[in-house]
N, C-alpha and C positions, 0 to 999 in steps of 0.2 A: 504494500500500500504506500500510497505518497503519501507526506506530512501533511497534505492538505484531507485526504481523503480518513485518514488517523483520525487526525484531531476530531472532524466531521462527527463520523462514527463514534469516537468516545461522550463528544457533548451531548449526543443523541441518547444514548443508551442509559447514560448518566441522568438526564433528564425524564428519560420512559421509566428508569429504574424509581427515581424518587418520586413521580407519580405516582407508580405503582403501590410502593410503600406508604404514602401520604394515605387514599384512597384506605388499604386495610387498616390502618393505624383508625382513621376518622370510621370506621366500622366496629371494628373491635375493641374501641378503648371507651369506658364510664362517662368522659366527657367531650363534648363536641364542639370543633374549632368555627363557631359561627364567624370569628374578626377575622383569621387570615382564609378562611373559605369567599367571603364577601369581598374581599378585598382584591383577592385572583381572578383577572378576568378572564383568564385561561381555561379554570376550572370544569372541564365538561362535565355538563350532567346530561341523562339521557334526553334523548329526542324521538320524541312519532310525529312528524309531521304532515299533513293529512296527504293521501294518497289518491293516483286516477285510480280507475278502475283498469287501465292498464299495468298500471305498477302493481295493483295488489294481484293480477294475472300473472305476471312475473314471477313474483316473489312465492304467492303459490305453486309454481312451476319448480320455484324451486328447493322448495321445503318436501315437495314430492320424490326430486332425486336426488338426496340429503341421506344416503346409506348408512354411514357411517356409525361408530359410536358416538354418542354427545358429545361436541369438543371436538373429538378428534378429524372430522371435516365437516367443511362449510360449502354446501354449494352455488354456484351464481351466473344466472343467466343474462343476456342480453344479446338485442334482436337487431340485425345489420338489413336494410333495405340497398341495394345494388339496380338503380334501374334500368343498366343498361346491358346488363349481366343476369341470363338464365340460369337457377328461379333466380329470384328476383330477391329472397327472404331468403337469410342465414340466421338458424340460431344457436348462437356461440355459450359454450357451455365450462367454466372452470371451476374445480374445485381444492381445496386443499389439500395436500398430495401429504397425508399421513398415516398410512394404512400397511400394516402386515403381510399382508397379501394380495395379489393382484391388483388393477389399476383401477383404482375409485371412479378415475376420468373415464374411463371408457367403461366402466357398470353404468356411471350415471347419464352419459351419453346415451346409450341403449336407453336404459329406462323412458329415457327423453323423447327418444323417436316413438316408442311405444305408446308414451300419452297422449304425442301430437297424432299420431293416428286415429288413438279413439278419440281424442277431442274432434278429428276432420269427420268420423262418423257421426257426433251427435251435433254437429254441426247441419247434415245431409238428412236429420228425424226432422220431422215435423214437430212431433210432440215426445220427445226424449226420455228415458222411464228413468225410474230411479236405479234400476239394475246397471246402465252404463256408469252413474257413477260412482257406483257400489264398488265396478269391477276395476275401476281406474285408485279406488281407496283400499281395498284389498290385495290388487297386486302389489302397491306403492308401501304396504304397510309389511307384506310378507317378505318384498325384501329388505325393508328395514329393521327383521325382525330381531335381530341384537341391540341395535340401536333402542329401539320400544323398551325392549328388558333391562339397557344400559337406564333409561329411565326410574322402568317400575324397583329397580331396587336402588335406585337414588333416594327416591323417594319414601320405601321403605325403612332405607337409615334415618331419614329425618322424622320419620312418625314415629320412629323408636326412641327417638329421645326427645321428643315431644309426652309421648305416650309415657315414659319414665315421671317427668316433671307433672302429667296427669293426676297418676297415682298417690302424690302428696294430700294429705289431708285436705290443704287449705285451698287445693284445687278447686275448678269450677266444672261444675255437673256439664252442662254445655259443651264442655271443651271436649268431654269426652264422649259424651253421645255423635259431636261430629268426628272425632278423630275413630270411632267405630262404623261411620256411614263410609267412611274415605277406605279404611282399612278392607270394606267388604269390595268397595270400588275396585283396587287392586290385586285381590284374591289372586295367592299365587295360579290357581285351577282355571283362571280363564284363560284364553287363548290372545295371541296380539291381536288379534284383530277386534276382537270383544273388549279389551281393555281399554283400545285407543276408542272405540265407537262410545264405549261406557263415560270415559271424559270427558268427550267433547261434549254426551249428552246431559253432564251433570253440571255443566256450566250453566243452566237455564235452571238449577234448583235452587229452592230456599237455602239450602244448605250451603251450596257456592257464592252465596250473596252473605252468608253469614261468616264463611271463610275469607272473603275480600274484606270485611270488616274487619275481622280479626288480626289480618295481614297490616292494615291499616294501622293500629295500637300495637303491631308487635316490635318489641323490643332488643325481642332476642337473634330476629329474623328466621326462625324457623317456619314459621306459616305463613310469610312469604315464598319460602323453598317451595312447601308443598302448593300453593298458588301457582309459581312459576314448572312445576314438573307437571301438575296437572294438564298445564295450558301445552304445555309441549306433548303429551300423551294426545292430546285432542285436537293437534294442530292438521292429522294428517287428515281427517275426516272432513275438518272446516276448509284445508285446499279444495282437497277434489270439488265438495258443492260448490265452491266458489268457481273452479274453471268450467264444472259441467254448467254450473247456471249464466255463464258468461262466452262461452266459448263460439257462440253464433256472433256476439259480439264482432267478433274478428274473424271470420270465416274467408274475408280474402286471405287472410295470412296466413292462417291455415290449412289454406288448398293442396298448396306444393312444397312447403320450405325441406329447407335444406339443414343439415346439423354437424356441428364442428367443434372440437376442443379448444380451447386455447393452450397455446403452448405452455410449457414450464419447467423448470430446473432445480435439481436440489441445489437447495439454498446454504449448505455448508453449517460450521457452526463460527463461532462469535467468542473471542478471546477476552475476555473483559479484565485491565490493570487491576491486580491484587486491591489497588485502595478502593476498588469498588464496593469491598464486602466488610466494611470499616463506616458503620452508618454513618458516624461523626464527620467522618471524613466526607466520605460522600456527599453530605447535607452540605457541608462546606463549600466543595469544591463545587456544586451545581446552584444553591443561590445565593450567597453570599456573591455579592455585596447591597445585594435588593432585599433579605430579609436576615433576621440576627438566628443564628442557629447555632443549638446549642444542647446537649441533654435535658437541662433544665429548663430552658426554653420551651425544646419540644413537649416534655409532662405538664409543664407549666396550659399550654396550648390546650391539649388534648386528654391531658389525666395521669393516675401518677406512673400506669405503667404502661406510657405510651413508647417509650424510649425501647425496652424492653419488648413490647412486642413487632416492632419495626425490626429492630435485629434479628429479634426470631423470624420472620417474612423476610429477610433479607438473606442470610443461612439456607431458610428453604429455597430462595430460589437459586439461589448457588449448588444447592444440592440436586435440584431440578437438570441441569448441564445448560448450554446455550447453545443448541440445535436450533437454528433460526428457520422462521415458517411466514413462507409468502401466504398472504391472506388473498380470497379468490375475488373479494369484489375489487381490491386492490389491483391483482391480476388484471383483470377485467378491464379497469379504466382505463391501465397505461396500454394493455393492447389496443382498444377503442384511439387513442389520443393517439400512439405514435405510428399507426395506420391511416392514419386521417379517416376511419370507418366513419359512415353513416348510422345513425339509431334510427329506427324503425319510427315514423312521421315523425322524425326531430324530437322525440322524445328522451329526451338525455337520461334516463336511468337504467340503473344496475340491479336487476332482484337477484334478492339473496335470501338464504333458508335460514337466516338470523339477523338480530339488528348489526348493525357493524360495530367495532369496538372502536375508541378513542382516533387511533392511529391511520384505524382507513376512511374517518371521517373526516381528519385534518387532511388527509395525503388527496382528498376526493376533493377537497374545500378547495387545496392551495394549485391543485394539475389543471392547465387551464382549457378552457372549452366547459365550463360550465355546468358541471353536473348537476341532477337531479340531487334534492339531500335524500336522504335515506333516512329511516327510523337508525335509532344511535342506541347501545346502552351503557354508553360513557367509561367503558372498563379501559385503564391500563394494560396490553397484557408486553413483558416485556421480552419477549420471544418474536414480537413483530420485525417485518424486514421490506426493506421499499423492493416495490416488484422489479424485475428484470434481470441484466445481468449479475454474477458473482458481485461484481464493485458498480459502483456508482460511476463508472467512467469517464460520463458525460457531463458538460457543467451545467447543465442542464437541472440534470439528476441529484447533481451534487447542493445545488443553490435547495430544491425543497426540502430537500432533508433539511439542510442546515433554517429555514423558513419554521417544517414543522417543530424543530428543535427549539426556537424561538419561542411562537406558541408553546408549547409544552411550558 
């Protein structure tokens, strides 16, 4: 690396790193940094900003070929119009390339053609039955079927120690009548495809208006957890009705297209200077001379074991290695942008089978040609890596880094 491209890369990392840590520290510790949270205009917090009906097609599209385990990929579409070039409609498909075995890219490819077929058929019904998009929810759900179960026993660790803190005396009767409605919900005995049909349809009960409340006053953030595994269990059901009941919508587009990967590379790993894993130091070296940092500082901020738990998050993520991982809607824009592609009627968005995290919202904000926002859910993660080559080679490349670095 050149000292230019060095430096680049350490102040970035440095700064993704101390978000990172800020973020769980203002989670995990007794008391909450309202003066230096308000003060950062940096600071993301999540974003849903309202969406077409094309975008939620999208993004539907692509929660469906979303295989993977949770976490471990993300998938992301987006639609290239060619008008002078047979067909006419590409849809480019990337996802994040972290998988055991065989190629994610090319399962979710497949699956891809497979929807747009049966969306061209119920496209071609008059009156379209529920069965087509049963079968578009079913097959989408049986190959998801680890992913589904990566969920149901996520979710089962947290009703267990929910369920623990139940059991206390001074518990509330409520808590546990719902944490027994939710617990039958996920009955090891049912099948994925019951599981996921079973969430999505408990999201219209009293019970899941009583757990949004609860999530609301929780403190601990545990029924939040089970709020957000729910809605992922229930997401696969809420696509398909959404593409089967919109899919005439778009019926030119869906005539003919064409479907295509985007390319990608392993991304190597990420050597980070020893003083990275030295919170003190780290706090130091990344904002000072813009804020006073300091251990006592920091507990002072946050509470008294906020110092203490930032180093513990900062160990784990040292412990974690630094395998860096191109993000696909990431992916996505820079091939869109340094293709000069077209979006499908100048629609400038990217769906994707999750909201984006911090880094592919800044890196979407600051790549120009004007994208669409996306729903955001403001997370640091510090394994992120700007799409393209190995280095940043370009200065081009090199100026947004060093821009999102800024921001951050």
């Amino acid at each position: 690396m050149t000292d230019v491209v060095t430096e680049t890369y350490e102040r970035f990392y440095n700064s993704l790193l101390v978000q990172h840590i800020l973020q769980h520290v203002r989670r995990h510790t007794e008391k909450k940094n309202h003066v230096l949270r308000n003060q950062r205009e940096t600071d993301r917090k999540p974003s849903k900003p309202k969406r077409t009906t094309w975008q939620m097609f999208l993004d539907s599209l692509s929660v469906l070929c979303d295989h993977e385990n949770g976490g471990e990929t993300v998938a992301a579409i987006a639609v290239e119009r060619t008008p002078r070039i047979k067909p006419d409609v590409t849809f480019w498909i990337a996802v994040n390339q972290r998988s055991r075995k065989g190629s994610p890219a090319l399962h979710a490819r497949d699956h891809l053609v497979y929807l747009l077929q049966g969306l061209k058929r119920i496209t071609l019904q008059n009156e379209p039955g529920e069965g087509m998009m049963l079968d578009l929810f079913y097959t989408s759900v049986d190959k998801a079927k680890n992913r589904v179960n990566n969920y149901r026993k996520k979710l089962q660790d947290v009703l267990s120690a929910v369920k623990d803190r139940a059991d206390e005396p001074l518990s509330d009767a409520p808590d546990k009548l719902l944490l027994e409605i939710i617990e039958t919900l996920i009955d090891e005995n049912k099948t994925v495809r019951s599981l996921c049909k079973k969430s999505s349809d408990f999201r219209s009960t009293d019970a899941a208006r009583e757990l949004a409340r609860r999530a609301r006053r929780d403190q601990t953030g545990s029924w939040k957890y089970i709020c957000h595994f729910i809605g992922r269990l229930g997401a696969w059901l809420k696509a398909a009705r959404f593409l089967a009941e919109h899919a005439a919508d778009f019926a030119d587009i869906l005539s003919s297209p064409q479907t295509k990967i985007v390319p990608s590379e392993d991304c190597g790993k990420f050597a980070p200077p020893a003083e990275m894993w030295e919170l003190e130091t780290l706090l130091s070296r990344t904002l000072q001379p813009y804020y006073e940092v300091s251990k006592d500082r920091l507990d002072h901020l946050f509470g008294s074991n906020a110092f203490a738990a930032g180093s513990a998050q900062l160990k784990k993520c040292h412990g974690k290695g630094w395998r860096l991982q191109e993000h696909a809607e990431a992916s996505m824009a820079r091939f869109f942008y340094t293709g000069n592609r077209r979006f499908m009627n100048e629609e400038r968005y990217i769906g994707c089978s999750k909201p984006s995290c911090m880094c592919c919202e800044l890196y979407m904000e600051i790549l120009p040609g004007a994208l669409e926002q996306r729903p955001c859910h403001g997370n640091a993660w510090t394994q992120w890596r700007l799409p393209g080559p190995s280095l940043p080679v370009r200065e081009e490349e090199i100026t947004i880094l060093q821009r999102m670095t800024d921001r951050l």
